[in-house]
C-alpha angles and dihedrals in degrees: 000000000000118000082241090057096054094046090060096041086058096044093057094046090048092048091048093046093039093055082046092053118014095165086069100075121239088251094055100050088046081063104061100027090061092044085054082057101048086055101055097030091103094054118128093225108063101173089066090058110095087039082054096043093051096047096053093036092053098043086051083052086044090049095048100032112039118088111249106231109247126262101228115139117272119257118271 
C-alpha cells in the first residue's frame, strides 16, 4: 500500500471516529488510529484494513471514553 494511500485510509478513519468521540481529541484519535495501522500493515488482505483499523481503533475510544456504570449495589 502507497504512503498516500495510507494517508487517506487513516484521514477517513480519523474523520468518522472524531465526529464518534470528539472528546477524544483528534490527536489522540490519530494516535491510535495510526498505531491500529502499523499493526495490521503487513496483513495479506489489504482490502479488510481500514474495517479492521476502525473496529480496534474504536473498542480502545469505547474503553477510555464511556462512562463504566457504577458499581453501587442494586435496589432491594
Amino acid at each position: 500500500m502507497s504512503e498516500a494511500e495510507k494517508e487517506t485510509i487513516v484521514r477517513s478513519v480519523v474523520d468518522r471516529l472524531s465526529a464518534r468521540f470528539p472528546e477524544a481529541g483528534r490527536t489522540h484519535i490519530a494516535q491510535i488510529v495510526g498505531e491500529e495501522y502499523e499493526s495490521l500493515a503487513d496483513g495479506r488482505i489489504r482490502s479488510f484494513i481500514p474495517t479492521l483499523i476502525e473496529h480496534e481503533a474504536r473498542a480502545r475510544l469505547q474503553s477510555e471514553f464511556t462512562p463504566e456504570p457504577s458499581q453501587s449495589a442494586p435496589f432491594q
